[in-house]
C-alpha positions in Angstrom: 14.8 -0.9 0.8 15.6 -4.5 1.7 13.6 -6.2 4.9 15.6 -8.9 6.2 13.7 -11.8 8.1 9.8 -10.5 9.1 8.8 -13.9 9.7 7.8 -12.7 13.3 4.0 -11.6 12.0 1.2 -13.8 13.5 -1.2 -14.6 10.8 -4.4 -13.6 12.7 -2.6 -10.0 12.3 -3.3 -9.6 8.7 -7.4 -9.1 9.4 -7.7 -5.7 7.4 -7.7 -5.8 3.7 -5.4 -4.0 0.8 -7.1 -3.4 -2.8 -4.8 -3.3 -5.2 -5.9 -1.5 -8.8 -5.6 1.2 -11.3 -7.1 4.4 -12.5 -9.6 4.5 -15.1 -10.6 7.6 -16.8 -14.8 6.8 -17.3 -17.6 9.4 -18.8 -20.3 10.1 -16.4 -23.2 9.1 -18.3 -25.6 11.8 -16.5 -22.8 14.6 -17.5 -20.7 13.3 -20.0 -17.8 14.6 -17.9 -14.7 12.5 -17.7 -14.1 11.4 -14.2 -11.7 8.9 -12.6 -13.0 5.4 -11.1 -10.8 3.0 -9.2 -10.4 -0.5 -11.3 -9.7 -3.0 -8.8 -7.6 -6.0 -9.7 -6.2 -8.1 -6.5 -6.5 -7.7 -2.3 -4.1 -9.4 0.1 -4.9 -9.6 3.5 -2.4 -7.0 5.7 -1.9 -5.4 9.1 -0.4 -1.9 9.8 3.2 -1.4 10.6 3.9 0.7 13.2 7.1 3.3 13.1 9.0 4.0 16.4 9.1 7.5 17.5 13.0 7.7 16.4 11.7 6.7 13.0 8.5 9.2 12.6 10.7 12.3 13.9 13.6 11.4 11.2 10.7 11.2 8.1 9.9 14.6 9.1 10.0 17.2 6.1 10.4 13.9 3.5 8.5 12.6 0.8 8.0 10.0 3.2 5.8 12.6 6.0 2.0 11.5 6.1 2.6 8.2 5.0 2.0 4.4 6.5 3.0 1.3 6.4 1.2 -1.9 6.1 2.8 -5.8 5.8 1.7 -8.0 3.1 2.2 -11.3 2.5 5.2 -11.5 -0.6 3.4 -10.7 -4.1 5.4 -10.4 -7.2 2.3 -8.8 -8.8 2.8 -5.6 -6.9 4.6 -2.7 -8.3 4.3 0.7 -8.0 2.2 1.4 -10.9 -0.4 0.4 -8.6 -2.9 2.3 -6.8 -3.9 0.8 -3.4 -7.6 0.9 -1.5 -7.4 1.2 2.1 -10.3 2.1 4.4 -12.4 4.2 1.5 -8.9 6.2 0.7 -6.7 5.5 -2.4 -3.2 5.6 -1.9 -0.4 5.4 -4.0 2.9 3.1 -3.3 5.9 5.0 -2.5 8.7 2.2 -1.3 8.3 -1.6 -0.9 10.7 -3.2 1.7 11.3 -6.8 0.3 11.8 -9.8 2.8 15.2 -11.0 1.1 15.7 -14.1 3.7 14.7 -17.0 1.5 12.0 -18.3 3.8 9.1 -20.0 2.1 7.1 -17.3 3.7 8.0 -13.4 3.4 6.5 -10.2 4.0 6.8 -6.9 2.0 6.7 -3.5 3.9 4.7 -1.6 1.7 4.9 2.6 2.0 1.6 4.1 1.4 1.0 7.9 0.5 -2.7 9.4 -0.1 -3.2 9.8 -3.8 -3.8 13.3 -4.0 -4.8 12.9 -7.6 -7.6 10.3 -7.1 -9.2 11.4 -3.1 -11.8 9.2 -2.2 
């Protein structure tokens, strides 16, 4: 999906944090079970992006249903091998709108779906 000019976000927006990682498979040392830990790697400051109703109603029924959105300042580093950290839940990334207007600074729209694989 291509953004086109989102230069309109006020910096003092972007007050809520996005940590960006991976899953690690680690051995509990009390059980020696396997469990999965969240490896953090980068955060970039964001803010949510709201949908308009018109939008919301036509994700219905989609892979997209029960996601969010959140604006991030441009980062090449983020793909979506990543797994993101947002308020104690671990998402995963589903689409990433790219600002393509050339501006010096751009935004990305990342999608967001709860990783059902990792919870909490």
């Amino acid at each position: 999906m291509r953004i086109m000019a989102l230069n309109k976000f006020s910096p003092e927006r972007f007050n809520q944090k996005l940590v960006f990682g991976t899953l690690k498979s680690v051995q509990n040392e009390n059980t020696g079970a396997n469990e999965t830990s969240f490896e953090p790697a980068f955060s970039l400051w964001t803010m949510p992006y709201t949908r308009t109703l018109s939008q919301n109603l036509s994700i219905n029924g989609t892979a997209y249903e029960d996601s969010i959105q959140m604006v991030v300042r441009h980062n090449p580093a983020i793909n979506r091998e990543l797994i993101v950290q947002y308020s104690n839940q671990l998402y995963k990334i589903i689409d990433s709108g790219v600002d393509d207007s050339n501006q010096v600074i751009s935004y990305d729209i990342l999608t967001l779906k709860l990783n059902q694989k990792a919870g909490k």
